[in-house]
C-alpha positions in Angstrom: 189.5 19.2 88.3 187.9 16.7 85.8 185.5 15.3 89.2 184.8 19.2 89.4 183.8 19.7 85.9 181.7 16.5 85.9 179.8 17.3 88.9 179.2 20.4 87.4 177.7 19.1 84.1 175.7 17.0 86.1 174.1 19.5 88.4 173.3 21.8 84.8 171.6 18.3 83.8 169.5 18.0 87.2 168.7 21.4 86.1 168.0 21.1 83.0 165.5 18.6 84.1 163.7 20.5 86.8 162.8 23.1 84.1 161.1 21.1 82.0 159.3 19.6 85.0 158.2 22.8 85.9 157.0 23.7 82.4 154.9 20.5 82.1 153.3 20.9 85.0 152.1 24.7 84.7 152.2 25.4 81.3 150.2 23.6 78.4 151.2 22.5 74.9 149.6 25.1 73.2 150.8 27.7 75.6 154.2 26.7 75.0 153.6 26.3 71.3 152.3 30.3 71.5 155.2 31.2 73.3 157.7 30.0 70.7 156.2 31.5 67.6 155.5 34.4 69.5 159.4 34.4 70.4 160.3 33.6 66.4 158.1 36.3 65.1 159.0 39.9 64.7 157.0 42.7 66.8 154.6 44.2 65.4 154.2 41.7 62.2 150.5 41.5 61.9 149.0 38.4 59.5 149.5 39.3 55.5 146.4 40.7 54.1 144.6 39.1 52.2 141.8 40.6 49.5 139.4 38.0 48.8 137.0 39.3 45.6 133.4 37.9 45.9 132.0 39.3 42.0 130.5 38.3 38.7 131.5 38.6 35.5 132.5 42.1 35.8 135.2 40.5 38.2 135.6 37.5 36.6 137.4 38.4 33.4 134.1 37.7 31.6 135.1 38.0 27.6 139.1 39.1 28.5 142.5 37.9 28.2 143.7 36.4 31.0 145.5 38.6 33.4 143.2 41.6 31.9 140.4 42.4 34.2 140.6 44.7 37.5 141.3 41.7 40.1 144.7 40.8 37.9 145.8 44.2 37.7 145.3 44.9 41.3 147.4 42.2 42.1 150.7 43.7 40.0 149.4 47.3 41.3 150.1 45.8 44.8 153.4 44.2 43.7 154.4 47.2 42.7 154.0 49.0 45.4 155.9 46.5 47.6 153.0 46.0 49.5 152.7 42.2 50.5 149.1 41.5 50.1 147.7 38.0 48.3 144.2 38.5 46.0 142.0 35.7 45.4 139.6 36.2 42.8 136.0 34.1 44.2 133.6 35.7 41.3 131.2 33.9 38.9 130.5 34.9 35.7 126.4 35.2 35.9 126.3 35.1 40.2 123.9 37.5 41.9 123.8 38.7 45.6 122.1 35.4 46.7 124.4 33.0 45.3 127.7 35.0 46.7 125.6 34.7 50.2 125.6 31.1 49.3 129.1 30.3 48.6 130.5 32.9 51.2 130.9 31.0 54.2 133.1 28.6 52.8 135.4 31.1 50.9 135.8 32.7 54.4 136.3 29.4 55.8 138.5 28.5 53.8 141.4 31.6 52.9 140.7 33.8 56.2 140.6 37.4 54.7 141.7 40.3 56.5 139.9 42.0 53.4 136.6 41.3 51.3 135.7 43.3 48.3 131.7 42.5 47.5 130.8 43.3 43.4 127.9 41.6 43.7 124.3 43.1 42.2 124.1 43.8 38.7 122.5 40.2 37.8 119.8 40.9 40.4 119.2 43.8 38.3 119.1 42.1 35.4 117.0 39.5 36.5 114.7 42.0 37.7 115.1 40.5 41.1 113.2 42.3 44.6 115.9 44.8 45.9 114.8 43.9 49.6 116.2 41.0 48.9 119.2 42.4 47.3 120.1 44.3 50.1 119.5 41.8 52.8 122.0 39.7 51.0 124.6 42.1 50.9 124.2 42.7 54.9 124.1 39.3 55.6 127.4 39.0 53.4 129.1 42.0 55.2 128.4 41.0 58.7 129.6 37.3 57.7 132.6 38.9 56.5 133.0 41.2 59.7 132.3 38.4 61.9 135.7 36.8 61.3 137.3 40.6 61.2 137.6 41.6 57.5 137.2 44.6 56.5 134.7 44.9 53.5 134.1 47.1 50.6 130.9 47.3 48.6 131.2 48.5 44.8 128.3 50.0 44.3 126.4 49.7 40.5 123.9 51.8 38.5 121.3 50.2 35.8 120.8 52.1 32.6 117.5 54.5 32.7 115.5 52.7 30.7 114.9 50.0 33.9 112.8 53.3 35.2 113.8 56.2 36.8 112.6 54.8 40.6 113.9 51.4 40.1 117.1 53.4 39.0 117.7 55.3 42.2 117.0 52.6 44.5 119.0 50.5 43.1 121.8 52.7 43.0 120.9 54.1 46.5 120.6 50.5 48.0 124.7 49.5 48.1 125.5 52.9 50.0 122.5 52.4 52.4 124.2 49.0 53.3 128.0 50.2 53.3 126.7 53.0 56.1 124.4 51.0 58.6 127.1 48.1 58.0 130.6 49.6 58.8 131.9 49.2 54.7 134.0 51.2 52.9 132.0 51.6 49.3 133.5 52.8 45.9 130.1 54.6 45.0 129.9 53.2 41.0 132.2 50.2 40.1 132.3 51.9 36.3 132.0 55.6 36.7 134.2 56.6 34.0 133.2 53.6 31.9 129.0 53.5 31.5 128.9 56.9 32.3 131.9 58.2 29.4 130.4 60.3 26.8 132.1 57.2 24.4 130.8 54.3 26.4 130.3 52.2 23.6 134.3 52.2 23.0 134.7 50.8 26.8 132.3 48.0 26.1 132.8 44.6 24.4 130.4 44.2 21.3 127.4 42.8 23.8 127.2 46.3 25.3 127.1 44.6 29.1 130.6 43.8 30.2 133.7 46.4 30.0 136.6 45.6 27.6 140.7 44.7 28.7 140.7 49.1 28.0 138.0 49.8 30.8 139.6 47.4 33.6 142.5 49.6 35.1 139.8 52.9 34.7 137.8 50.1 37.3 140.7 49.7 39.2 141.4 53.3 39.8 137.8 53.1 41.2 138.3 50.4 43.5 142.0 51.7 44.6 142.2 54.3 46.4 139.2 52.7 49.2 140.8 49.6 49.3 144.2 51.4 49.7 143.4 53.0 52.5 142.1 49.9 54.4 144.8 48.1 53.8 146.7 50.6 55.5 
């Protein structure tokens, strides 16, 4: 009986050992790699989304308490709603359209977002900068971010009238221009409810320009329900 059970372990050995001959020959490492996480990982799990914010000051708690502006808040509104999602917050006090363009690729590179929320413009306004180029820069940044398959929303802005009435609408006009030819959600003004209240000047810091910790979650209840719905 023991010569039985010996042969027996031996044949499983032999095999054994055919079956990893096999699979070295026809499949390769990577395949095999796919296979097993593809094997550990539930069905249906898709990767975690993650929001990457490309913004200015307006993002970039500019004048705040930590943990104040919109891109914090939208963090503990997603944790509260159980909904797994990560945030990084990319934005630059004093950036414009050009310089997110600039630093894009590598932000893409680097943290892979299934989700990219451009507030990006104002500055250019500001600066009195062309609105061609404006607007080229946000398409270029939407396609970059489309290219690696985020999904991209465009807060749109308004300048106060005093920059002109024409200036005024085509500024305004330009962000829903590029959200349509380019496939992007848009939240159509990043402060409606803030500039536009007949008490502004309580939503405002003392410089007049950048919101106070009381106007961010009225900003986030702009920016939520688009970027709720894309995030499925």
């Amino acid at each position: 009986m023991m010569g039985e059970d010996m042969k027996k372990g031996h044949d499983a050995r032999i095999g054994r050992r055919a079956l990893l001959g096999w699979m070295a020959a026809h499949c390769s490492a990577p395949a095999l790699a796919g296979a097993a996480t593809a094997a550990a990982a539930p069905r249906g799990a898709g990767p975690r989304p993650l929001v990457l914010v490309v913004g200015d000051s307006l993002s970039a708690e500019y004048g705040l308490p930590r943990g104040s502006g919109w891109v914090a808040l939208l963090e503990q509104r997603l944790a509260e709603q159980g909904m797994a999602a990560e945030v990084v917050n990319a934005s630059v006090s004093g950036d414009t359209t050009a310089g997110g363009r600039n630093r894009l690729p590598a932000l893409l590179q680097r943290h892979r977002p299934t989700h990219v929320v451009l507030e990006l413009g104002g500055n250019d306004a500001l600066r009195g900068l062309p609105l061609a180029s404006s607007e080229a820069n946000l398409v270029a940044m939407t396609r970059a971010a489309r290219a690696i398959g985020a999904r991209v929303v465009i807060t749109g802005m308004q300048v106060p009238p005093n920059y002109g009435r024409r200036y005024a609408e085509d500024f305004a006009a330009l962000f829903g221009r590029v959200a349509q030819a380019e496939g992007a959600a848009l939240v159509p003004f990043l402060l409606a409810g803030v500039a536009d209240a007949p008490d502004a000047a309580d939503w405002f810091q003392s410089d007049r320009i950048h919101p106070n910790a009381r106007a961010h979650p009225r900003i986030l209840d702009n920016v939520w329900p688009v970027l709720r719905r894309l995030l499925g």
